[in-house]
Wavefront OBJ file of the C-alpha trace (Angstrom):
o trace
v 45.665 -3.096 25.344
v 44.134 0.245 25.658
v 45.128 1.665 21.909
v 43.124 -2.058 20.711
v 40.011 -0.733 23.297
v 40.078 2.261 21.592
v 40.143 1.185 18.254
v 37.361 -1.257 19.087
v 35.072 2.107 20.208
v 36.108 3.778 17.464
v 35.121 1.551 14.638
v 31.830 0.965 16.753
v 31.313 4.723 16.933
v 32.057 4.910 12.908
v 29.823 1.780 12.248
v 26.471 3.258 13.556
v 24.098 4.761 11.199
v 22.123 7.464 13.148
v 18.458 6.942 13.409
v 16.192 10.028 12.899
v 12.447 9.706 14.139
v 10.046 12.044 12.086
v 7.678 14.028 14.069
v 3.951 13.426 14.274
v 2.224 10.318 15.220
v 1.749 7.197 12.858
v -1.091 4.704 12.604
v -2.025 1.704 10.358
v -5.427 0.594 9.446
v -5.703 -3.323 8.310
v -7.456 -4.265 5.236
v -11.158 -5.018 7.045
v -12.473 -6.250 3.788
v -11.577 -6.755 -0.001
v -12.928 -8.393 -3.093
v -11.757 -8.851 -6.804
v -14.557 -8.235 -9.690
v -13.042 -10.025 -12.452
v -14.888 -10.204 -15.869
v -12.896 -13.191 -17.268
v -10.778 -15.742 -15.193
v -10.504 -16.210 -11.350
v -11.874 -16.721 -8.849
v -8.509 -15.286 -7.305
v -7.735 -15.385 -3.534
v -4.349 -14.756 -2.227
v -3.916 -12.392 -5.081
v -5.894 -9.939 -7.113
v -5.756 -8.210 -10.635
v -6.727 -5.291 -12.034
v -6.594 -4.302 -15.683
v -8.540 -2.271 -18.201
v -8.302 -5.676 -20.360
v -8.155 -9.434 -19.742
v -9.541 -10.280 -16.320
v -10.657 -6.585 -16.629
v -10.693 -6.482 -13.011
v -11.434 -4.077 -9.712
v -10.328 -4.452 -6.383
v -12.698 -3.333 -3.998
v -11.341 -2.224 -0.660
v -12.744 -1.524 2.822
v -10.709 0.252 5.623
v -12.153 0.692 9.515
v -12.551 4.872 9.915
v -10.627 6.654 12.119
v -10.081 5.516 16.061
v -10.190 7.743 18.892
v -8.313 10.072 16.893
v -9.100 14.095 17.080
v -7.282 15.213 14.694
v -6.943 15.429 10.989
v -4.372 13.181 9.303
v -1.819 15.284 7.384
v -1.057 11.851 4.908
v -2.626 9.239 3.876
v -1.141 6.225 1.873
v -2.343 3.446 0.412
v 0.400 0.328 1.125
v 0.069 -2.689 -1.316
v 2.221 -5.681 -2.129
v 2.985 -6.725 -5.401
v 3.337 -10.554 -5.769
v 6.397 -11.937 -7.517
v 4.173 -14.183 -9.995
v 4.179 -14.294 -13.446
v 3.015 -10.932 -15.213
v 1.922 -8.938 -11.851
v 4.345 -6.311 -12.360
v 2.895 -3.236 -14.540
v 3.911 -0.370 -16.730
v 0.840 1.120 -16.537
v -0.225 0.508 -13.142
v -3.185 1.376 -11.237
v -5.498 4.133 -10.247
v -7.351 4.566 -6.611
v -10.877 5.726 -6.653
v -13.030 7.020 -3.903
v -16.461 7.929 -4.569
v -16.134 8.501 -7.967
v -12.952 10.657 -7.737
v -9.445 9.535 -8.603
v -7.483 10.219 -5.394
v -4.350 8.391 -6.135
v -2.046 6.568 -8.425
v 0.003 4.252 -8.722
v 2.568 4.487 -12.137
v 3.842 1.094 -12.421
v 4.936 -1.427 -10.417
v 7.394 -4.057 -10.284
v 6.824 -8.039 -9.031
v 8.110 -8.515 -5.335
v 7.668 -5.488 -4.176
v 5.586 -3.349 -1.812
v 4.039 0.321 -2.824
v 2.991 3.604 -0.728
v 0.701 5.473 -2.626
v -0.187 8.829 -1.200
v -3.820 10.156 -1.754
v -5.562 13.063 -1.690
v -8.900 14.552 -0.753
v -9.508 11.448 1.570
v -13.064 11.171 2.728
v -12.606 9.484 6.099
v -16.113 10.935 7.738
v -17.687 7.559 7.399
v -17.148 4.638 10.179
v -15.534 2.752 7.380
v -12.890 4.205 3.995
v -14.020 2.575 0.929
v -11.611 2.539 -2.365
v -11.479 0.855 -5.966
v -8.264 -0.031 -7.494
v -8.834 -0.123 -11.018
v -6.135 -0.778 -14.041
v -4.288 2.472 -14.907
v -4.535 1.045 -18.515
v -3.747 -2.469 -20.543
v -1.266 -3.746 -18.690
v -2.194 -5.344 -15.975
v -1.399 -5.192 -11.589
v -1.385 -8.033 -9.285
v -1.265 -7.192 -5.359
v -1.802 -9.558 -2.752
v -5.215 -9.882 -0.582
v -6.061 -10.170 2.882
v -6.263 -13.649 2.735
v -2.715 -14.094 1.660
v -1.419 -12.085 5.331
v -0.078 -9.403 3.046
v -2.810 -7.509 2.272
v -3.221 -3.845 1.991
v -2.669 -1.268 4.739
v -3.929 2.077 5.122
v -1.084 4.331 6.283
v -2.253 8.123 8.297
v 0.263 10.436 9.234
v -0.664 13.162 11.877
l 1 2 3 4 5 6 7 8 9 10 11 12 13 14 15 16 17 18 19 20 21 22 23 24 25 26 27 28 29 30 31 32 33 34 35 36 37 38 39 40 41 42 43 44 45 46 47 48 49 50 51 52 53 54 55 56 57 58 59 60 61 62 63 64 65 66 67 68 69 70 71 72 73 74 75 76 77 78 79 80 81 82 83 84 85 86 87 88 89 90 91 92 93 94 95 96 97 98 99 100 101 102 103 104 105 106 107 108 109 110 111 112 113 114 115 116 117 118 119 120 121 122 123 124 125 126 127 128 129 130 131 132 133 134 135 136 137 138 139 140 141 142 143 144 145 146 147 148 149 150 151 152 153 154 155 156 157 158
C-alpha cells in the first residue's frame, strides 16, 4: 500500500509542468472601433481584408488610450485572428501604420490562427490609439472584426 502511494506522488510530482509568471504587469485594450475600406467587393462584417490588389482594402482600427496607468508600457502588440476561410491566410501579410509611420509588421499569416505583432514608436498620448492595417503586398490577409467576438486586442506590457 504505501510503495503504490508513493508511486502515485511520484508520477504526480513528474507529471507537472512548472508554471513561470513573467514580471511586470499586463493589460488588454478591446477593439473600441474598426472599419474595412474596400475598393472592390464587400461590404464585409465578421471579417476584413486587406490587400494591395483585389478588394484593395484597409482596416482601420481604434483602441481606448491608456487607463489610470503612470507608467510607460515597455511592449506593445497588436493581437489579430486570422479566419480559417478560403484564401485569408497570406505570404505577404500585412503592415501596421500609425500616423503615417510603419510601426509594425506582420510577415505572413496562416488561416486559423491568431498573431502578436509587436510595434514600435507607439503614440499612445491621445485618449484614443488609432492604426491602419494595410496589405504587405498582393497577396491578400483576412482577420476577424469586432463584430465577429474575435476582434483585435491591443496587448501593453509594463
Amino acid at each position: 500500500m504505501k510503495k503504490t502511494v508513493f508511486l502515485i506522488l511520484l508520477f504526480a510530482l513528474i507529471a507537472i509542468q512548472p508554471v513561470f509568471a513573467k514580471s511586470g504587469q499586463l493589460q488588454i485594450l478591446n477593439v473600441i472601433n474598426d472599419k474595412n475600406v474596400v475598393a472592390e467587393g464587400g461590404p464585409y462584417s465578421e471579417h476584413y481584408w486587406v490587400e494591395t490588389d483585389g478588394t484593395r482594402g484597409v482596416i482601420h482600427l481604434t483602441f481606448p488610450g491608456q487607463r489610470k496607468v503612470t507608467a510607460k508600457a515597455k511592449a506593445v502588440f497588436l493581437i489579430i485572428n486570422i479566419p480559417n476561410i478560403k484564401d485569408s491566410g497570406s505570404n505577404t501579410g500585412c503592415e501596421i501604420v500609425q500616423n503615417g509611420k510603419v510601426i509594425g509588421k506582420l510577415s505572413s499569416g496562416k488561416p486559423g490562427s491568431w498573431v502578436e505583432i509587436p510595434l514600435k514608436k507607439v503614440d499612445m498620448s491621445k485618449t484614443t490609439i488609432q492604426f491602419t492595417i494595410r496589405g504587405g503586398g498582393q497577396d491578400g490577409l483576412a482577420i476577424y472584426s469586432k463584430a465577429s467576438g474575435f476582434g483585435p486586442l491591443l496587448k501593453l506590457v509594463y
